[in-house]
C-alpha positions in Angstrom: 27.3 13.6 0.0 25.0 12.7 2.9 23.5 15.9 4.3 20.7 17.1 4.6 20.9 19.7 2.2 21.5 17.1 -0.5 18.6 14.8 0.5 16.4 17.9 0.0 18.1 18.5 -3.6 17.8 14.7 -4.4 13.8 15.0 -3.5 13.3 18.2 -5.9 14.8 16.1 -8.3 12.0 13.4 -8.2 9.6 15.6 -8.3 7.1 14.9 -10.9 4.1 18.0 -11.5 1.4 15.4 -12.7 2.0 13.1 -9.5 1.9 16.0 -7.5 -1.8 17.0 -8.6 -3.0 13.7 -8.2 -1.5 13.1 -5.0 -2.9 16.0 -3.8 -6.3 15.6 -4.6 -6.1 11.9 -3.5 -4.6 13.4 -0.1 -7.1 16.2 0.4 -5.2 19.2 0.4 -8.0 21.2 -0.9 -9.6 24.4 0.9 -11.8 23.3 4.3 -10.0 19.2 3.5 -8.6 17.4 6.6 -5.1 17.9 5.4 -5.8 21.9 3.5 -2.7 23.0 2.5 -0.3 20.1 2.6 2.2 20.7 -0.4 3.5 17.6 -2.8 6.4 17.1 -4.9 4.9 13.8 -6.6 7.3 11.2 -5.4 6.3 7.7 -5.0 6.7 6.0 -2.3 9.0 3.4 -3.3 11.3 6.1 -4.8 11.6 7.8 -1.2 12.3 4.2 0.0 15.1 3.5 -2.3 16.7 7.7 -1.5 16.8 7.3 2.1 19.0 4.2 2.4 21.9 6.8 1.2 21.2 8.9 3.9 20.5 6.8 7.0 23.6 8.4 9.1 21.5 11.8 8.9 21.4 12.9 12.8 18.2 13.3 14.8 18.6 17.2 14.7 18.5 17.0 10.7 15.7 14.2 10.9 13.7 16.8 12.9 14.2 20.1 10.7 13.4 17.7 7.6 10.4 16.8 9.4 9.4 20.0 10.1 8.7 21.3 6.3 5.3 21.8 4.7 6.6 19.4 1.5 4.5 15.9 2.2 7.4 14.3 0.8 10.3 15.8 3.2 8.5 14.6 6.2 7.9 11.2 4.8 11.6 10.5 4.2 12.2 12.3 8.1 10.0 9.3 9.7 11.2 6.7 7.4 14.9 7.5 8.5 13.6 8.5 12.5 12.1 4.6 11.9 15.2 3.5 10.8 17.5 5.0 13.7 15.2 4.3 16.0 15.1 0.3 15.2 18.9 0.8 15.5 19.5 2.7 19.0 20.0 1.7 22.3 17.3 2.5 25.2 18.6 6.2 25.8 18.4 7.0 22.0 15.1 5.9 21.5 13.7 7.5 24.6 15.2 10.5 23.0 13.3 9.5 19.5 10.2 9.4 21.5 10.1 12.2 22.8 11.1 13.9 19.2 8.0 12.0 17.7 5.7 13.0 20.6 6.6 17.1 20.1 6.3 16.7 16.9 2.8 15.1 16.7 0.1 17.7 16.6 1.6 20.0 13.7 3.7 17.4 11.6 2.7 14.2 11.6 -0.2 15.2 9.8 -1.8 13.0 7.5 -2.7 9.5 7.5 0.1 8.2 5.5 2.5 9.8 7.6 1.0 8.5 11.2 0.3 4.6 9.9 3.6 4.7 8.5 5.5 5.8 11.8 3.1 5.1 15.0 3.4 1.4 15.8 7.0 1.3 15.1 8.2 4.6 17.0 5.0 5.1 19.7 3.6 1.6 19.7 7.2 0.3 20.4 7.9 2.6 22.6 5.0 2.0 24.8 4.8 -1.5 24.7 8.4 -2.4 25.5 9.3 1.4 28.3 6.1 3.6 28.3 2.9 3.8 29.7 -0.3 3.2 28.0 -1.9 6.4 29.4 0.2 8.1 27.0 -2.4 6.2 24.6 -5.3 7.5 26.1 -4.5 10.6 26.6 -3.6 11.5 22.9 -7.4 9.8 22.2 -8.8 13.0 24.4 -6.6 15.2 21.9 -8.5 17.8 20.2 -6.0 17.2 17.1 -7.2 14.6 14.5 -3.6 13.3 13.8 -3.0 12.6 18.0 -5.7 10.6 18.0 -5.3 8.6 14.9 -1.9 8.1 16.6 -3.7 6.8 19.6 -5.2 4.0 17.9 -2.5 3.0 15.2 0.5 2.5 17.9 -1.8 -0.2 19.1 -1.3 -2.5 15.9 2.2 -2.8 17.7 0.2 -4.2 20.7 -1.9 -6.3 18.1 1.2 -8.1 16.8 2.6 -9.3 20.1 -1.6 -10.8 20.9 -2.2 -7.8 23.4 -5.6 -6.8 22.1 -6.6 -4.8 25.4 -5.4 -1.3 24.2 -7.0 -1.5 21.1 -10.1 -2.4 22.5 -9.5 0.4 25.3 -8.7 3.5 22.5 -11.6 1.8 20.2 -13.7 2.2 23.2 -12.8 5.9 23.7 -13.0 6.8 20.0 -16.5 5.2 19.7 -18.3 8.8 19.1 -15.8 10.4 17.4 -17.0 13.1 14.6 -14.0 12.4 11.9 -14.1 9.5 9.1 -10.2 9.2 9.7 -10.8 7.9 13.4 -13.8 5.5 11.9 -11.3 3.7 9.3 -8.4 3.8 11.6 -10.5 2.0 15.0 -12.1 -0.2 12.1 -8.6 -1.5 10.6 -7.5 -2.1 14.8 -10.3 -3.8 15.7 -10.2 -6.0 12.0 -6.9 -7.3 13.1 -7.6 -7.8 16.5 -10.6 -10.1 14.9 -8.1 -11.7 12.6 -6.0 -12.6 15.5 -8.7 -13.4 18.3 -12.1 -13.5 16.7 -14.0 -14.3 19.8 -12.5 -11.0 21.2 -13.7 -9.0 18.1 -17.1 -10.1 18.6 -16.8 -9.8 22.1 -16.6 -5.8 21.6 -18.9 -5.8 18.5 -21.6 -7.5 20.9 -21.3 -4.4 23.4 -20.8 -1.7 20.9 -21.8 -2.5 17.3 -25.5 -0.5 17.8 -23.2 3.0 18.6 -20.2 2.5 16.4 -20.1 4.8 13.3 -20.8 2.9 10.3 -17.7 2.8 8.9 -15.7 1.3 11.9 -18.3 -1.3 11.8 -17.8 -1.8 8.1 -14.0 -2.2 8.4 -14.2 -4.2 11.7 -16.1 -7.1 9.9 -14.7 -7.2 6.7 -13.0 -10.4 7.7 -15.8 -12.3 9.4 -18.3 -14.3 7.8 -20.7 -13.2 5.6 -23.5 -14.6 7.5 -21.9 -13.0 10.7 -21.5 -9.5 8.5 -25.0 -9.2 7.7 -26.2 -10.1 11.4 -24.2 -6.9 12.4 -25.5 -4.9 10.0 -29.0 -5.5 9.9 -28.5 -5.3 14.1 
């Protein structure tokens, strides 16, 4: 069987109680942790992988109740399948995927794993090839910590077709942003964007490095030289 009521039964199956503990702390689920509360099964990753290939012909209205559970794990498989239709439908379908992810955003897709897994392929598609990059910036004004990690991760999307100016334009936005989550995430963009287009990456280091949180800055040079690494640093 193919429902959803038999993914769900197929996931309490895999459960594992050690993986779970570990996951959690790893995840931060603890009290006054960016993700408090988030609940685990202790499934690997590569064991949801493998699961949802038996359930791909789940429809969008399943995808979305899976998606809205409090189990990690549930709303893991839900984006890997709303991935996999979406990479499969026609222009109408995935405006209608879109708009699912979008609703869906603030209170769901909530935790890193979930939004870098799920944000260049659903949003960042989305964008680049029918949307509007304001959609972009305006999640980066979002009070919500996952919206605007989604801000800047869709952009790898951008990245991979050599359009570096929306990750430079989110990066710019996110500059004095309070959470270590947004610092990792603008550092990772702006890294590949320098691994694509180095005179670009230095382009915005040059304007920006002396404000940037160190840890964007950390990530952000990991690939240039080390003689280039230290300048920034010691700048």
């Amino acid at each position: 069987m193919t429902t959803l009521l038999a993914l769900q039964t197929a996931l309490q199956t895999l459960a594992t109680p050690n993986k779970k503990l570990t996951l959690q702390r790893f995840f931060k689920t603890g009290k006054g942790e960016y993700a408090e509360g988030d609940i685990f099964l202790g499934i690997t990753v590569p064991e949801q992988r493998k699961l949802i290939k038996q359930f791909r012909m789940l429809s969008l209205q399943d995808i979305e109740t899976l998606l809205q559970n409090n189990i990690h794990e549930y709303r893991f498989c839900a984006l890997l399948l709303l991935i996999d239709h979406y990479q499969k439908s026609d222009d109408s379908t995935k405006t209608k995927i879109f708009e699912l992810y979008v609703r869906n955003s603030s209170q769901w897709i909530n935790n890193w794993d979930l939004v870098d897994i799920s944000a260049p392929h659903i949003m960042g598609d989305f964008i680049f090839n029918y949307g509007d990059e304001e959609i972009l910036e305006k999640l980066a004004e979002s009070l919500n910590l996952w919206q605007r990690r989604i801000s800047i991760v869709s952009t790898l999307y951008f990245i991979r077709r050599n359009e570096f100016q929306p990750t430079l334009k989110i990066g710019e936005q996110l500059l004095l942003d309070q959470h270590d989550l947004i610092h990792k995430a603008c550092g990772w963009m702006l890294r590949e964007v320098g691994k694509r287009n180095e005179a670009i990456l230095l382009d915005f280091l040059e304007k920006h490095h002396q404000i940037m949180p160190r840890t964007m800055l950390r990530y952000s040079i990991e690939k240039l030289s080390f003689e280039q690494q230290q300048f920034f640093k010691a700048k």
